[in-house]
C-alpha positions as CSV (number, residue, x, y, z in Angstrom):
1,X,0.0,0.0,0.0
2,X,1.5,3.0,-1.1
3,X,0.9,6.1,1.3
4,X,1.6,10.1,0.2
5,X,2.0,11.9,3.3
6,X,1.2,15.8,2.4
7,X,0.9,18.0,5.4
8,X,-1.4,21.6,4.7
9,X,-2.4,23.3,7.8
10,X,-4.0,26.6,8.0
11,X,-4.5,28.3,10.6
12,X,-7.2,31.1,11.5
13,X,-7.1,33.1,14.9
14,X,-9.8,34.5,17.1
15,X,-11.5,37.7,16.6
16,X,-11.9,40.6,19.1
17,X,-12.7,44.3,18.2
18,X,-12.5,47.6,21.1
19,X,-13.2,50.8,20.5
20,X,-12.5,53.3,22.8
21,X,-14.8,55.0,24.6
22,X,-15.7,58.9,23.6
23,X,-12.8,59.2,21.3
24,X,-12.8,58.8,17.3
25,X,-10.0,56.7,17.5
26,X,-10.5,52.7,16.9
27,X,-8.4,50.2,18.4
28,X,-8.2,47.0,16.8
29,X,-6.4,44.0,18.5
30,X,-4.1,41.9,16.7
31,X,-5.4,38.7,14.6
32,X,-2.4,37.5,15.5
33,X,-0.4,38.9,18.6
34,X,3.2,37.2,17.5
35,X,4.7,35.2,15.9
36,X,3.8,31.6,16.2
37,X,6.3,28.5,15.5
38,X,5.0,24.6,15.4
39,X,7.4,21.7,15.1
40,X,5.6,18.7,14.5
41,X,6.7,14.7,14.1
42,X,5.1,11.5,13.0
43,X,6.4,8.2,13.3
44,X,4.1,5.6,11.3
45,X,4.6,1.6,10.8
46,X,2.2,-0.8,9.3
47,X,2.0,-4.3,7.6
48,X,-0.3,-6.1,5.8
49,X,-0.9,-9.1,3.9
50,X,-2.4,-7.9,0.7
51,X,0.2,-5.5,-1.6
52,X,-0.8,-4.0,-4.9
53,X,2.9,-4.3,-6.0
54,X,2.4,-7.8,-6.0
55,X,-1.1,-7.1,-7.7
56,X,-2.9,-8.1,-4.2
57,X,-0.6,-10.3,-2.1
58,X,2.4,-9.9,-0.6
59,X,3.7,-8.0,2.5
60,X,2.9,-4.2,3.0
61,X,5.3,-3.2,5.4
62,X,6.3,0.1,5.7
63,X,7.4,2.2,7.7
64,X,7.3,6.3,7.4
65,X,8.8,9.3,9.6
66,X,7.5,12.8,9.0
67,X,8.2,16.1,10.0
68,X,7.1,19.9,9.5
69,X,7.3,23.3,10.6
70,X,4.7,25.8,10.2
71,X,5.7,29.5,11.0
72,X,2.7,32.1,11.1
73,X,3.9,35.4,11.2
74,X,1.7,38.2,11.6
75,X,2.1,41.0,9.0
76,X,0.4,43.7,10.5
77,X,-3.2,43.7,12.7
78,X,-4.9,42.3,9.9
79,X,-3.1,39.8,7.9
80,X,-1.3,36.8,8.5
81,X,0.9,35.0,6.3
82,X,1.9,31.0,7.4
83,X,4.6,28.7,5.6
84,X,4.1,25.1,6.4
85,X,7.1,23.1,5.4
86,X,7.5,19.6,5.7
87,X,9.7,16.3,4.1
88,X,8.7,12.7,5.3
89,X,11.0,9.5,4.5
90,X,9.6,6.0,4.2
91,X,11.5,2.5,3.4
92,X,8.3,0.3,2.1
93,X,9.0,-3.8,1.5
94,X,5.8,-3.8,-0.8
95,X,7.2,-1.0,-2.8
96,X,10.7,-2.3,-3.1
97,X,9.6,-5.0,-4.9
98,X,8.8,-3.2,-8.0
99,X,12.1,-4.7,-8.8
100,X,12.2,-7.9,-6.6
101,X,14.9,-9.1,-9.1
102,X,18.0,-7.2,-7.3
103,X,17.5,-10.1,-4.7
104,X,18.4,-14.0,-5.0
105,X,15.8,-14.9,-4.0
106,X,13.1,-12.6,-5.1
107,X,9.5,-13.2,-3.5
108,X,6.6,-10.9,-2.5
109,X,7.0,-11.5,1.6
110,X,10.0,-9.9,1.9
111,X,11.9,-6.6,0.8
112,X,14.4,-6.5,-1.9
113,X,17.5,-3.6,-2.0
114,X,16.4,-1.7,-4.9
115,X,15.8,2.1,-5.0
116,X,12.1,1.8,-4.9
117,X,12.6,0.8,-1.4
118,X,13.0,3.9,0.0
119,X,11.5,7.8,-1.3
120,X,11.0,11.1,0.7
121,X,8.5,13.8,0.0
122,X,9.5,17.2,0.6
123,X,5.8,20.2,0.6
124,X,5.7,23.6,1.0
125,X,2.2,25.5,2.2
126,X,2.3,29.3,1.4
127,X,-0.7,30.5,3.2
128,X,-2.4,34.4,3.8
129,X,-5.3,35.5,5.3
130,X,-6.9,39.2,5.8
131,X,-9.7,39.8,8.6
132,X,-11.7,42.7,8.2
133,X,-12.0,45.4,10.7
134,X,-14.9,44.0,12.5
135,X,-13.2,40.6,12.0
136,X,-16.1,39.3,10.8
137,X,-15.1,38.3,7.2
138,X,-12.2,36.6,6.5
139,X,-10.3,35.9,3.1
140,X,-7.3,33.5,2.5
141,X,-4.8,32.5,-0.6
142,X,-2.2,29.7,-0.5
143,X,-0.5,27.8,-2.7
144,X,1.7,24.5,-2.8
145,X,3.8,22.5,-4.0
146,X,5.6,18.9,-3.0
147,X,7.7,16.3,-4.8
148,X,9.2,13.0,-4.5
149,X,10.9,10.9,-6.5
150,X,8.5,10.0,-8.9
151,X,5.3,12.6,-8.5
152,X,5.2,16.1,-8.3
153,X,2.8,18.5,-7.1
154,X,1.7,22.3,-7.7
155,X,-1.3,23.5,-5.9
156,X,-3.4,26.6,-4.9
157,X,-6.8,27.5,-3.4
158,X,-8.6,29.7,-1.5
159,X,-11.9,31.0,0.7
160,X,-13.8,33.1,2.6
161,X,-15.4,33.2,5.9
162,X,-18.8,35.3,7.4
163,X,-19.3,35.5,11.0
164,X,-22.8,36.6,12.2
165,X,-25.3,36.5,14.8
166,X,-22.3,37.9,17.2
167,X,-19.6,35.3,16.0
168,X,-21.6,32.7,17.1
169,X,-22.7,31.5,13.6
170,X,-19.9,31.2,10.9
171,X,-20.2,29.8,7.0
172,X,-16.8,29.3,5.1
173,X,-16.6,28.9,0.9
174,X,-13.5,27.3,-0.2
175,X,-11.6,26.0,-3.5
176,X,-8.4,24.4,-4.8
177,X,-7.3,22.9,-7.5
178,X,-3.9,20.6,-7.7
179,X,-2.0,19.7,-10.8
180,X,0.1,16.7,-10.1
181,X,2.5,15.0,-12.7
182,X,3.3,11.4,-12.4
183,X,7.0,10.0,-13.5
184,X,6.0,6.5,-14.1
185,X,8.0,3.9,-12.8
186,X,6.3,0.8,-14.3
187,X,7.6,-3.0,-12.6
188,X,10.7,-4.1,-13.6
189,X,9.5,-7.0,-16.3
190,X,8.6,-4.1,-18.2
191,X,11.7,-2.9,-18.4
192,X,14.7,-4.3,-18.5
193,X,15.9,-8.2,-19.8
194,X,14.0,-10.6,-17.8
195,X,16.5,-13.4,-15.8
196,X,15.2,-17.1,-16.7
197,X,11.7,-17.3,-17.0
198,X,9.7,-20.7,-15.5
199,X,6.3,-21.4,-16.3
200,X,3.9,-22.9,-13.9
201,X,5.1,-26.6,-14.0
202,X,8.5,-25.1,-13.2
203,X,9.9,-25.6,-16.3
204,X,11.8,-23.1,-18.7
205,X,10.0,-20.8,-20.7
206,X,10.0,-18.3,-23.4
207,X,6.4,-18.0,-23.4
208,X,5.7,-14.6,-21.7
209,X,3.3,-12.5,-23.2
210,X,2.0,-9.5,-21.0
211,X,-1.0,-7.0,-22.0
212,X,1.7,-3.8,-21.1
213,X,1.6,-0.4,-22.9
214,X,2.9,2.6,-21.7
215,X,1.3,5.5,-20.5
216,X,0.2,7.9,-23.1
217,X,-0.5,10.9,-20.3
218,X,1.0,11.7,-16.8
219,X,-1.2,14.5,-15.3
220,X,-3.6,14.0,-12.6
221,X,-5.5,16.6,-11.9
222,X,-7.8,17.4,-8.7
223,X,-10.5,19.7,-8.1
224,X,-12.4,20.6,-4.9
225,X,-14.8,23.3,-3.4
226,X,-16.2,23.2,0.2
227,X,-19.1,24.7,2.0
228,X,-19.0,24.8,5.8
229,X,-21.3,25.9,8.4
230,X,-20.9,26.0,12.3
231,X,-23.6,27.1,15.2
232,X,-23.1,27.7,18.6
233,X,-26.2,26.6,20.4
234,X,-25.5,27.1,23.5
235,X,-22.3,27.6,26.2
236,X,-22.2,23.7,26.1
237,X,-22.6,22.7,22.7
238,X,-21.4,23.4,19.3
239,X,-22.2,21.8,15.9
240,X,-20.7,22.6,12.3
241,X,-21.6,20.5,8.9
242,X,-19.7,20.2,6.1
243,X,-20.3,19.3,2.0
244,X,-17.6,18.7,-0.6
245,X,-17.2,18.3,-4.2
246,X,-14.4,16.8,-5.8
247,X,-13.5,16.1,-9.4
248,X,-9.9,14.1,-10.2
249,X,-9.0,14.1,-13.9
250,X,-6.0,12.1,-15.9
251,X,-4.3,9.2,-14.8
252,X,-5.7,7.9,-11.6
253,X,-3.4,4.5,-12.1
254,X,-0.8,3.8,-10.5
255,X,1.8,2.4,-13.0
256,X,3.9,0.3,-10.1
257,X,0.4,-2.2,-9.5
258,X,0.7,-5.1,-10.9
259,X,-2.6,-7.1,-12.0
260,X,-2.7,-11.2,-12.5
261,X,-5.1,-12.3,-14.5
262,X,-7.3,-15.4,-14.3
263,X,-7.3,-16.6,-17.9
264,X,-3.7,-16.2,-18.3
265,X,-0.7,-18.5,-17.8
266,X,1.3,-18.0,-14.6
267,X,5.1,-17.1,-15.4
268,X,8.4,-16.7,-12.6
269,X,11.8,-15.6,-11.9
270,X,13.4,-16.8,-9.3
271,X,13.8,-20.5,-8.5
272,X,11.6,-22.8,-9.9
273,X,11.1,-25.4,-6.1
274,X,9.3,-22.8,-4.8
275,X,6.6,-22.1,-7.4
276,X,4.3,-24.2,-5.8
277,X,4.0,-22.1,-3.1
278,X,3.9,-18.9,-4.4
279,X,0.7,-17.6,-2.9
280,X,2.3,-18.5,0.6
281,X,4.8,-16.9,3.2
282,X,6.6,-20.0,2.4
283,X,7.5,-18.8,-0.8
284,X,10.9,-18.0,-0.2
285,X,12.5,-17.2,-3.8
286,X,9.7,-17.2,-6.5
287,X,8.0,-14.0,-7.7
288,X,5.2,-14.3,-10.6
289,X,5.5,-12.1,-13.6
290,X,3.2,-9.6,-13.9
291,X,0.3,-9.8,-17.0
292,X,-0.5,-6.0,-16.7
293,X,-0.3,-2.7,-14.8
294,X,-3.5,-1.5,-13.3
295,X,-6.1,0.4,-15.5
296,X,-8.6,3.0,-14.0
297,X,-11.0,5.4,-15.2
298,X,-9.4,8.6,-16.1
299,X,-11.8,10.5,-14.1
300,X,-13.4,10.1,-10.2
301,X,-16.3,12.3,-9.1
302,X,-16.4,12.4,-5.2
303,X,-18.9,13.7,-2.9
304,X,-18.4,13.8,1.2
305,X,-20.9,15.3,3.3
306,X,-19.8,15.6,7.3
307,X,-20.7,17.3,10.9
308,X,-19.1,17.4,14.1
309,X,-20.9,18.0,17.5
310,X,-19.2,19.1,20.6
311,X,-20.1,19.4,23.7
312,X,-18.8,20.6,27.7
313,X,-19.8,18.4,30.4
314,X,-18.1,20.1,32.8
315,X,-14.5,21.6,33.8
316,X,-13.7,18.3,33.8
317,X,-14.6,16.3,30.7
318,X,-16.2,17.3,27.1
319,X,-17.1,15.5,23.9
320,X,-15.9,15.7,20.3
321,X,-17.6,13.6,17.8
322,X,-17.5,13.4,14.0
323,X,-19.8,11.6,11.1
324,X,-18.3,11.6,7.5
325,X,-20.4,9.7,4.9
326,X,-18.8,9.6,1.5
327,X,-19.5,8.4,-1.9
328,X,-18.0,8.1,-5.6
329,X,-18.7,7.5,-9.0
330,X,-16.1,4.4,-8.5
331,X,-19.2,2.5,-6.4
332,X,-17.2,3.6,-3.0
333,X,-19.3,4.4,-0.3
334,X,-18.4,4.9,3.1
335,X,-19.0,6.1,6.6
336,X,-17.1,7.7,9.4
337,X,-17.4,8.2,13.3
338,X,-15.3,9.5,15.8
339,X,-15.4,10.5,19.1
340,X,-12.6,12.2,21.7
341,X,-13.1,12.6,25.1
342,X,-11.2,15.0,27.0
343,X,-10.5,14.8,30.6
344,X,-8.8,18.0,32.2
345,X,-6.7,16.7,34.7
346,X,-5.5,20.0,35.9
347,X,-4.8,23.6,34.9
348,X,-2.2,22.7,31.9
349,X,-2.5,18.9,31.6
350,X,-5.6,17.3,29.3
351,X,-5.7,13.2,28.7
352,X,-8.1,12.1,25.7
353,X,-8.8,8.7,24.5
354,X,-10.0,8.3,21.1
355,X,-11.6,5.7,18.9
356,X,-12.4,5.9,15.0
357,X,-15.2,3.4,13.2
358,X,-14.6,3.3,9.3
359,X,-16.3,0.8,6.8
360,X,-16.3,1.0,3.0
361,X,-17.9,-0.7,0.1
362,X,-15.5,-2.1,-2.8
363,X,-15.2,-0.2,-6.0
364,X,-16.2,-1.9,-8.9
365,X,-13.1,-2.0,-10.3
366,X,-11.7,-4.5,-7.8
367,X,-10.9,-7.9,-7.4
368,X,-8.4,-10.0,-5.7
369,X,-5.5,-11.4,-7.0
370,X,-5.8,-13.4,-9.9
371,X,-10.1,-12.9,-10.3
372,X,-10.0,-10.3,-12.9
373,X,-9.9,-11.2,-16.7
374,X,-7.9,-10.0,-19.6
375,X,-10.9,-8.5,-21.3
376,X,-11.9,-6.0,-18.8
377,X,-11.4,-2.7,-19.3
378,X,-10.9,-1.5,-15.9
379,X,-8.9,-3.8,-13.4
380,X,-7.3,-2.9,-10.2
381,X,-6.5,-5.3,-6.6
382,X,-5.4,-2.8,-4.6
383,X,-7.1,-3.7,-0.8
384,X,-7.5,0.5,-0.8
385,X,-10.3,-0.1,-3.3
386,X,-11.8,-3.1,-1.7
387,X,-14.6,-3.6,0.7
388,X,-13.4,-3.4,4.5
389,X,-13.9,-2.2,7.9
390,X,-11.4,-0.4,10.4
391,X,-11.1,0.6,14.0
392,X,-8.8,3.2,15.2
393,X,-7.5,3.3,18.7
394,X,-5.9,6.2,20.3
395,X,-4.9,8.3,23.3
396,X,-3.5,11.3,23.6
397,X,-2.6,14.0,25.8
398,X,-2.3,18.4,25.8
399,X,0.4,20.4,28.0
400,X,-0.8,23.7,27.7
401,X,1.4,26.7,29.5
402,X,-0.8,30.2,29.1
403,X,1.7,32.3,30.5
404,X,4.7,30.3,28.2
405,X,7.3,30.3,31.6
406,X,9.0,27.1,29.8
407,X,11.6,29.2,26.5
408,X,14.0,28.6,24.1
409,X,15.5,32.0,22.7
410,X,13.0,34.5,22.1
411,X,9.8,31.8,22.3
412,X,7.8,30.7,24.9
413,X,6.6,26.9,24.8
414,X,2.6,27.3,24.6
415,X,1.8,23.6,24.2
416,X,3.1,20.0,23.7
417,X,0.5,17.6,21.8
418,X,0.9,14.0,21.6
419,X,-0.9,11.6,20.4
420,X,-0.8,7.7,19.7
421,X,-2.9,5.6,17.7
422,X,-3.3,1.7,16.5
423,X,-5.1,1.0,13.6
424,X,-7.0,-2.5,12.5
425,X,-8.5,-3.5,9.3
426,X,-10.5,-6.1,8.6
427,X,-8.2,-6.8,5.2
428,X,-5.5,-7.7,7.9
429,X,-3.9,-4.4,7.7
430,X,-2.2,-3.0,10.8
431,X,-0.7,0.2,11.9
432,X,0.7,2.4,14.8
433,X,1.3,6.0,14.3
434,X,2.8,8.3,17.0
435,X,2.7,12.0,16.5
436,X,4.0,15.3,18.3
437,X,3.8,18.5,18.3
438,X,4.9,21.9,19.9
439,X,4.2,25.2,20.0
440,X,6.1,28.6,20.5
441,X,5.2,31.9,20.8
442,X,7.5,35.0,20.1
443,X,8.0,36.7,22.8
């Protein structure tokens, strides 16, 4: 499973207006008082059972550390301008075997020592927002770009936000549009020489005849716009809905999936004992030759529609929940809950477990390994695009220092957040992510 880890935070700041009494003078306070610095780190690890590398089996281990700073720097009282930069590093056994050949013993359960085994993606968010005078309207600009080895990335967007009914209602517009160019790197059969081939009885064979045509186009384009709404009901409780378009364009593919078909002959590298028992972990030097590369639609038509609903107890404890349904023009459909509980523990410390319910329907593009046939013209069996539910574990907790007393230089710390989650799916996919963050504040 191949992840892209892009990072685009933006941040908007609370409102206040005074005015002075008797005098034709107005005072505005600050959108943003000083400047603000976060670090923040990720360390993720997963496995699985079912890689679309290896066209739907073989291992998905991987194993990803991230990081980013974002600096918001405020310009003058009314405008802020934020960089978010980030890079993320990831080895991947599933994706190093886009060439398992570079091993002796080339299977899909275990990494091989190619290049492919390893990429970083480097992003860059340029982000500025005005507030008006009453700071009840709100506009923002960014754009972005990030790149890795073989993808590349330029994006830009923007919105606007009305607050009424004395900031306690608020409804945000927002658009952005991302042109993305793929530098294929298509499995190594397609490539280079082929060592000895076998067929499926293990003997030699020059027989190998895959369905494999290079890529015409390498743009992938996405669009999105986003309407928002949030109410406060009440000093207790707050609710905000969300609704999204999004349109993606070009090549959806991705050229490093392989696909086996079911009404074509099985061919290997490797040697030819453990053929037999391919399809196993026991496989210990075979790997099967692919008949294509996956083949989607050029186009994907998404539509989410989402709320969250807070709410204070007390002091003590409050509660965060979230529903997301979503659905394509791919036959995905799928739904979303989430709920947080925070418990203050004291003035600066807050603890807050956290558990995440996600189920999806296949697309109807999907199969498994080896159940598609050669005369369909879409194929993919990539697990990401199969039917499957997921739980999502987690705890976390806030340090949160008003009066910053804790500084490095010229900041004071404002707040540590950590968080740690474990991640299940019903596909046999497993994960552990660990995440931090800081905050300073120029002082």
């Amino acid at each position: 499973m191949r992840y892209k880890i892009i990072y685009c935070l933006l941040f908007l700041s609370g409102f206040a207006f005074s005015q002075e009494k008797d005098s034709t003078v107005v005072f505005k306070k600050r959108v943003l008082e000083s400047t603000e610095v976060d670090f923040l780190a990720s360390y993720y690890k997963q496995d699985g059972l079912h890689s679309a590398v290896s066209g739907g089996i073989g291992s998905e281990k991987l194993t990803d550390i991230a990081s980013n700073i974002i600096v918001a720097i405020p310009m003058n009282d009314d405008d802020i301008l934020t960089v978010d930069a980030g890079i993320s590093a990831y080895t991947s056994a599933s994706s190093s075997n886009i060439n398992p050949f570079d091993s002796n013993k080339p299977n899909p359960w275990q990494a091989s020592s190619g290049a492919s085994a390893q990429d970083a993606l480097a992003s860059l968010v340029v982000n500025y927002s005005h507030s008006s005078d009453d700071r009840n309207f709100i506009w923002n600009a960014d754009v972005s770009v990030s790149s890795e080895y073989d993808y590349f990335s330029l994006g830009f967007g923007g919105g606007i936000t009305k607050l009424f009914n004395n900031k306690n209602s608020e409804i945000s517009l927002k658009g952005n549009a991302y042109l993305d160019t793929w530098q294929p790197i298509y499995p190594i059969e397609f490539r280079d020489n082929l060592p000895t081939v076998y067929d499926q009885s293990g003997a030699i064979s020059n027989l190998y005849n895959p369905n494999f045509i290079s890529w015409t186009s390498k743009a992938r384009n996405s669009f999105s716009a986003s309407v928002s709404f949030s109410q406060v009901i009440n000093k207790k409780s707050h609710f905000s809905v969300f609704f999204d378009v999004l349109q993606q364009q070009g090549q959806l593919s991705s050229p490093y999936h392989r696909m086996y078909f079911a009404d074509k002959d099985n061919f290997y590298v490797g040697d030819p004992q453990f053929i037999p028992n391919y399809q196993s972990e026991t496989n210990k030097g075979a790997y099967q030759l692919a008949d294509a590369i996956e083949k989607l639609p050029d186009t994907r038509f998404k539509l989410p529609f989402g709320l969250r609903y807070n709410y204070y107890l007390n002091e003590t404890v409050s509660f965060r929940t979230y529903y997301r349904f979503y659905t394509d023009n791919w036959d995905v459909q799928s739904h979303t809950a989430s709920i947080e509980i925070p418990f203050k523990i004291s003035s600066k410390f807050t603890l807050f477990p956290m558990y995440r319910y996600y189920t999806q329907t296949k697309s109807k593009y999907f199969e498994p390994y080896e159940t598609h046939l050669s005369t369909e013209k879409f194929f993919t069996s990539d697990f990401d695009l199969s039917d499957f539910d997921a739980h999502q574990y987690g705890v976390g907790f806030t340090y949160t220092d008003i009066f910053t007393s804790s500084k490095i230089w010229k900041f004071g710390l404002k707040n540590i957040d950590f968080r740690f989650n474990h991640y299940d799916r019903s596909d046999g996919l497993n994960a552990n992510i660990a995440t931090i963050g800081f905050k300073f504040v120029m002082q």
